[in-house]
C-alpha positions, 0 to 999 in steps of 0.5 A: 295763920302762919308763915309757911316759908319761913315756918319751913326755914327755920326749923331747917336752920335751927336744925343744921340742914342744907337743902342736898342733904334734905333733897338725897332723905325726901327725893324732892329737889333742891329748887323745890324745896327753896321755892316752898320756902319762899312761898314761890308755889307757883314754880311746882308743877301743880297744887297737887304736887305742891302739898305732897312736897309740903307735907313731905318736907314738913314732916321730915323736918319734924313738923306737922306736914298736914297742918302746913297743908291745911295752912296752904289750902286755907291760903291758896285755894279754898279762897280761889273755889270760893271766889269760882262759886259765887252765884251769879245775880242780875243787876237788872234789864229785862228777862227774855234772851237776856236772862236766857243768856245768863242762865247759859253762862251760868250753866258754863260756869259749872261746867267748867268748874266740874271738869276742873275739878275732875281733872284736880283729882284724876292728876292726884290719883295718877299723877304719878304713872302720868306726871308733868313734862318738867318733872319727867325730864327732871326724873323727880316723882313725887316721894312716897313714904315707902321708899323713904329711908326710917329717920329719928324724930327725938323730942327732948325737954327738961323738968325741974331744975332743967337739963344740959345738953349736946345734940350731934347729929350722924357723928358725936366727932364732930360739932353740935348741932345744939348745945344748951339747958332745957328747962321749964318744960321747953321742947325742942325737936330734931331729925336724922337717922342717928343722933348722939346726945351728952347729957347733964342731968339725966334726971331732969331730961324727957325724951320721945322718940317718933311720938312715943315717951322713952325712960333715959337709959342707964339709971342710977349711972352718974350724973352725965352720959352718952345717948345714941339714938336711931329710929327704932331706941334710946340706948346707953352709949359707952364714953369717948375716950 
């Protein structure tokens, strides 16, 4: 078990991310996303909307979105299905209208659970040709990742004697949004649509971009250098003047 709001903040922080900027990638507003940090599921329209935003936000943050939906189900709703399921026992008194009655509100029971159920997954399958009444004045769908602009998912790690490094995000121009020596095989994970790296040591650093391992670029080419990295490669980028 884990913390899912403050799982969700610090990897914001950690990574320089302000809640417009994340809002403008995933299409899912500002209180929303606050509210998933502060585990304030409640103020979402639905479950169903509460794990696509999860998944959504995580994943843009570089996290495993289908591991803070497991956590969520795990949490708030495997124990409310549990607790709706739990036969119904007699504590005693005579069978007769008595156990007639029982028996009927047993048979309620289900029923209503059975339609709550169907309603859970005819609102997943059609939430968003019928969603709720906030979400239709908000005009904020639930994201799809087909309208999703590509983003840069980078994994760096050092080896050996470590490696040095500067992460700039959009602009090397400006300030990093981290700086410091990866060793150990310590891996950190950063998102964005461009991102700049200066590294020292280019021997001892390990890169992989969404998910697959790339080779530092530019072999052999001194002991520090420029890397530009968007959502497709890992190339050699020329100095700053």
């Amino acid at each position: 078990m884990f913390e899912i709001g403050n799982s969700l903040r610090e990897a914001r922080l950690r990574q320089g991310l302000d809640f417009p900027e994340i809002e403008q990638a995933t299409k899912i507003r500002s209180k929303y996303l606050r509210s998933l940090e502060e585990e304030q599921f409640e103020v979402l329209p639905a479950q169903t909307y509460v794990k696509g935003f999860l998944r959504s936000y995580a994943d843009y943050l570089g996290l495993d979105g289908q591991l803070y939906v497991d956590e969520f189900n795990s949490r708030y709703v495997r124990g409310e299905l549990e607790e709706e399921e739990k036969p119904f026992r007699p504590t005693g008194g005579s069978l007769g209208r008595s156990s007639s009655f029982q028996g009927k509100a047993v048979m309620l029971t289900l029923a209503v659970i059975a339609g709550l159920t169907v309603f859970v997954f005819a609102a997943a399958k059609w939430g968003d040709r019928n969603p709720p009444s906030d979400v239709v004045l908000d005009n904020n769908p639930p994201p799809t990742k087909a309208h999703r602009r590509p983003v840069a998912r980078l994994a760096v790690s050092g080896v050996q004697g470590g490696a040095y490094v500067w992460i700039y995000r959009g602009s090397r121009a400006g300030k990093p949004i981290y700086q410091g020596t990866l060793e150990g095989g310590r891996r950190l994970t950063f998102v964005g649509r461009r991102l700049w790296i200066y590294v020292f040591a280019p021997a001892n650093l390990r890169l992989r971009l969404n998910g697959k391992s790339w080779v530092v670029p530019g072999r052999g080419q001194g002991s520090r250098r420029w890397l530009e990295v968007t959502p497709t490669r890992i190339a050699l980028a020329s100095s700053l003047g």
